[in-house]
Residue, then its C-alpha position, 0 to 999 in steps of 0.5 A: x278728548x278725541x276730535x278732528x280738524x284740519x291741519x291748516x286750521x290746527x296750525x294757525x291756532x298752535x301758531x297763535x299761542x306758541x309764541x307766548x310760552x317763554x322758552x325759559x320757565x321755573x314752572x314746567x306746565x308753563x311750557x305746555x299750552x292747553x288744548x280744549x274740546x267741546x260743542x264742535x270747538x277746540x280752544x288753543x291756550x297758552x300764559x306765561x301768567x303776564x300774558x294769555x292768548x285763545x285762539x279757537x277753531x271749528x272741529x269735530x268733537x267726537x268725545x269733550x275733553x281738555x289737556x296740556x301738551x309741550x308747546x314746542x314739541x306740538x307745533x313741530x309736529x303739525x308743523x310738519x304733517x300733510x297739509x293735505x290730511x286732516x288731524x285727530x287729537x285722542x287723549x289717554x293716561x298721560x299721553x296724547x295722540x296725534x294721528x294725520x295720514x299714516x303718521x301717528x305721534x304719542x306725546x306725554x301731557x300733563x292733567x288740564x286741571x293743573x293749568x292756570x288758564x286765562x283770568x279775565x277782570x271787569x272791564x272800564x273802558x272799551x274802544x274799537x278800531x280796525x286792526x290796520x290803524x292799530x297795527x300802523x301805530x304800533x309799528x310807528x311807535x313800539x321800536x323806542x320801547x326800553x330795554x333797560x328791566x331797572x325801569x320797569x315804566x319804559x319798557x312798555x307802550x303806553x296807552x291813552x285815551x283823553x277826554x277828547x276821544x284821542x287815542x294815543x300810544x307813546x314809548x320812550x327809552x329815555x333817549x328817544x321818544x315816539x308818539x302815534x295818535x288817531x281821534x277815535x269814532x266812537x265816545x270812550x272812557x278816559x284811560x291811560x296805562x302801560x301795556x308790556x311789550x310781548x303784549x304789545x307785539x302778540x296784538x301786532x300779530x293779530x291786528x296783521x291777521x284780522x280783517x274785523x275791527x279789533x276791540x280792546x277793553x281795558x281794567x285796572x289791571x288788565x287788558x283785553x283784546x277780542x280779534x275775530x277768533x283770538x282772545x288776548x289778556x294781559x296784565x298791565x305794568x302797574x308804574x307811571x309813565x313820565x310826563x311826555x308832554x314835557x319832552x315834546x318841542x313846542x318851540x323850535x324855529x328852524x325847520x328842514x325838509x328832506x327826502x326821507x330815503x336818501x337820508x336814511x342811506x346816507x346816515x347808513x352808508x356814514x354809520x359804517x365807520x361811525x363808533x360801533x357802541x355809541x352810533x354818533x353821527x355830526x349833522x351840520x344844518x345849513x342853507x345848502x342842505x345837511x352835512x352828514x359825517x362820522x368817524x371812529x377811534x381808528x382815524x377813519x372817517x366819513x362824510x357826505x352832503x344831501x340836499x335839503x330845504x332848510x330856513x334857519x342858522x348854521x346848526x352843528x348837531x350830533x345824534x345817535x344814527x341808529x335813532x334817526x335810522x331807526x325813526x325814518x324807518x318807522x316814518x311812511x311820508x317820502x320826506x321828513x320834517x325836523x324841527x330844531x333849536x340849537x346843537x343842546x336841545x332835542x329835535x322834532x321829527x315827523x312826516x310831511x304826509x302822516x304827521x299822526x305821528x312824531x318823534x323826539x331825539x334828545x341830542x349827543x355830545x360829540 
């Protein structure tokens, strides 16, 4: 292989694919990510055997060719190259070398061959969308992804597309539940799956990057994404994901509005002195507004009332305060609804100008 191209254009596709290779592997080419030469084109791979990305970009192809470089070590290279200077990549025995200006590297590289690429399925369903509302939606929803590995179901975003041309993504961590939905343009298959969570992040990333339309297609196993001049393939978390329906308060009687921004620095500046592993905050519901207070096992204390519109009975409630802040983080209106019952049942958030998206809190005991 031997090719030129501009550093700039080298960068952005290294910069695509680095992300995906884990840092920690039991199969060393796995760290390396694999560089592909042919008809004025040089296509960028990386998988870490859940996820794949390819990203290609124009170049000089002077000898076709294919070969695996260390995916860190590459990117740290043309990192630091003249952005001014143009790149040529040359293969020989177990090495490539990377020559830009009066820099010259050599860096060992392992055989093409014995990289597993990128398997693509048949395709069942296909939508199209512009890379912003996705990119919204992932952003209003991907923050209540679970942790917790145990339950496999919950640490991914869930993907729905019903029969009256809805698209829906809702995560849950059991504790908290998000909801994003658009009507789509165009007619779609029905479809629901779960989508890993590096997945759903690396599709953020390219939805931020591509002013077209982003196409997902999704398998029984599998989704796909073409974004202009990236390819993202994932395998699908093969579980079922709860009957969020179920979760979703259909009933709550009192409502409060209330300023958005304020409300997030007052649960703030209460979370300094709340319990640093369990986050409670009391929020007392009245007339006047939200009584918000905390407190921790050093006797320390603190509390603070806001203005708000509210319509219903005194309610005392207690909450995680990184939850809420968590979800008013993710809301874009300037105030917020909450829809409530009573101290034992979960809330309903939403806000006043986007109500696209919604987010139930289950309740603590404090």
């Amino acid at each position: 292989m031997k090719i030129t191209l501009s550093r700039a254009a080298l960068l952005q596709a290294v910069q695509y694919c680095q992300s995906i290779v884990e840092k920690r592997h039991t199969i060393p080419i796995l760290a390396n990510i694999l560089l592909e030469a042919k008809d004025d084109m040089l296509s960028v791979t990386a998988t870490d055997m859940e996820v794949g990305i390819r990203h290609q970009t124009t170049a000089l192809v002077e000898e076709a060719g294919s070969i695996t470089v260390s995916a860190r070590k590459f990117f740290d290279i043309i990192k630091e190259l003249n952005p001014e200077q143009d790149v040529s990549l040359e293969t020989g025995d177990a090495f490539i070398v990377i020559r830009s200006g009066r820099s010259r590297f050599r860096v060992a590289s392992l055989a093409a061959s014995k990289y597993p690429g990128i398997s693509e399925e048949d395709n069942e369903s296909f939508i199209s969308l512009s890379g912003d509302i996705l990119r919204d939606m992932i952003s209003a929803t991907s923050f209540a992804m679970s942790t917790d590995e145990t339950r496999k179901y919950l640490t991914g975003t869930l993907f729905e597309i019903d029969d009256q041309q809805m698209l829906r993504l809702v995560t849950t961590d059991g504790h908290r539940l998000a909801l994003s939905e658009i009507v789509l343009e165009q007619s779609a298959e029905k479809k629901s799956c779960i989508v890993p969570k590096k997945a759903v992040i690396e599709l953020s990333k390219l939805c931020d990057a591509c002013e077209e339309n982003i196409e997902l297609s999704f398998s029984e196993r599998q989704l796909r994404v073409k974004a202009g001049a990236n390819l993202l393939v994932s395998k699908l978390i093969d579980a079922r994901f709860p009957v969020y329906q179920d979760v979703i308060p259909v009933d709550n009687p009192s409502k409060v509005i209330v300023e958005r921004t304020s409300f997030d620095q007052v649960l703030r500046r209460n979370m300094i002195v709340a319990n640093e592993f369990t986050h409670d905050i009391r929020l007392v519901f009245s007339n006047d507004g939200i009584d918000i207070s905390a407190h921790n096992t050093e006797q320390e204390e603190a509390e603070e009332h806001i203005s708000a519109a509210y319509n219903g009975p005194d309610i005392a409630v207690g909450f995680n305060g990184k939850y809420l802040r968590d979800t008013l983080s993710a809301i874009r209106s300037a105030s917020v609804s909450i829809d409530l019952k009573d101290e034992l049942s979960p809330i309903l958030i939403y806000g006043e100008e986007q109500q696209q998206s919604r987010y139930v809190i289950m309740p603590m005991r404090i």
